[in-house]
C-alpha positions as CSV (number, residue, x, y, z in Angstrom):
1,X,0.0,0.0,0.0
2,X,1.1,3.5,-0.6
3,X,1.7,5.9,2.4
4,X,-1.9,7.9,1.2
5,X,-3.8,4.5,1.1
6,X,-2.5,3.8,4.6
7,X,-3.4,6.8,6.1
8,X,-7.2,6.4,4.0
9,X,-7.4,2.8,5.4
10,X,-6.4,4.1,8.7
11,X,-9.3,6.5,8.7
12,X,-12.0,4.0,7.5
13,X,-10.9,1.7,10.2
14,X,-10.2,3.9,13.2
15,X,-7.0,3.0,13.6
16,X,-5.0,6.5,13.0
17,X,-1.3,5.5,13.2
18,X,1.6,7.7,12.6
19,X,2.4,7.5,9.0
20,X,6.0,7.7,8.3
21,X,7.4,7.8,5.1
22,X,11.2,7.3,3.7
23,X,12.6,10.8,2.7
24,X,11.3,11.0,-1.2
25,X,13.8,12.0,-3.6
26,X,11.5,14.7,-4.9
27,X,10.7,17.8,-2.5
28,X,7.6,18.4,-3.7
29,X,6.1,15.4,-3.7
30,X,7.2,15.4,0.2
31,X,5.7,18.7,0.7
32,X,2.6,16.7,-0.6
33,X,2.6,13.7,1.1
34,X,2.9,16.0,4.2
35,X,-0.2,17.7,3.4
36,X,-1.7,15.0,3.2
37,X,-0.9,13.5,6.2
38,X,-1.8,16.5,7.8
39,X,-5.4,16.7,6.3
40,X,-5.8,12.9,7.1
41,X,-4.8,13.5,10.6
42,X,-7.5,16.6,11.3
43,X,-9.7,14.3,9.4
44,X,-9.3,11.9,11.8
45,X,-9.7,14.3,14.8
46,X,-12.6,15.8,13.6
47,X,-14.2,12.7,13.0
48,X,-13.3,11.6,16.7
49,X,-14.5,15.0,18.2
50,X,-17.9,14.5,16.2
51,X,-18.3,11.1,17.5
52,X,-17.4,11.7,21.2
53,X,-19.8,14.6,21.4
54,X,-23.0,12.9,19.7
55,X,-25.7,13.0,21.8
56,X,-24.0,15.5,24.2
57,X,-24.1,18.4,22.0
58,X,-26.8,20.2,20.5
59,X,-28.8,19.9,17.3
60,X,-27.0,23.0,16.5
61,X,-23.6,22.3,17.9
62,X,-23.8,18.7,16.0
63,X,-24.6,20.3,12.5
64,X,-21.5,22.6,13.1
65,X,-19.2,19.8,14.1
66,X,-20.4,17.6,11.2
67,X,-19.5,20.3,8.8
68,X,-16.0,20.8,10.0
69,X,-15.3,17.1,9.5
70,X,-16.8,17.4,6.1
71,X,-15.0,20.2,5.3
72,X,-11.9,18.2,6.7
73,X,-12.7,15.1,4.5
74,X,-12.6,17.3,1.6
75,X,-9.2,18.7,2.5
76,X,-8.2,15.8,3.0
77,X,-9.1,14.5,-0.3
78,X,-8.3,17.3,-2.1
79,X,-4.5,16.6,-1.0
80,X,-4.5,13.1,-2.0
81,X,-5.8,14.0,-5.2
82,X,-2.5,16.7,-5.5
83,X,-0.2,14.1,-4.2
84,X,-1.4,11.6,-7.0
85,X,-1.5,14.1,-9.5
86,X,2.0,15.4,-9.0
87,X,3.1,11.7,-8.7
88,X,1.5,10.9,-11.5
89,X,3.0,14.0,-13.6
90,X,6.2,14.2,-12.6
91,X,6.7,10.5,-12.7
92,X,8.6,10.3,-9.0
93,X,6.8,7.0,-7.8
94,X,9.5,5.1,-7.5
95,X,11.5,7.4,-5.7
């Protein structure tokens, strides 16, 4: 599995481990994969926050909380799609 399908995986499964991830040999794409990390990683705590607080919150409260995790899944696939599309462009997969 690649680092981003970990990290996915790890969402969908409630598992959240650290990711780490060999130094790439192209900065960019580890500025990306970074990114990503970080968007699954809010993902992850926004979904956690949204769970903990169901039933204790507010209709109100709940409907703000489930929009910042949405809004966080987004990021968060919007940097995967940026790490696969530079990957895929600049052809540094194997590196």
């Amino acid at each position: 599995m690649l680092p981003e399908e970990v990290a996915v995986a790890a969402v969908r499964c409630n598992t959240y481990p650290t990711i780490t991830a060999r130094m790439p040999c192209c900065s960019e794409k580890g500025r990306l994969l970074r990114d990503y990390q970080t968007a699954v990683s809010s993902y992850s705590r926004a979904v956690t926050d949204l769970h903990q607080r169901r039933g204790v919150t507010g209709k109100d409260g709940y409907g703000a909380l489930y929009l910042i995790a949405q809004n966080a899944r987004s990021t968060a696939e919007f940097a995967k799609s940026d790490f696969e599309g530079h990957v895929s462009n600049h052809c540094c997969a194997s590196c």
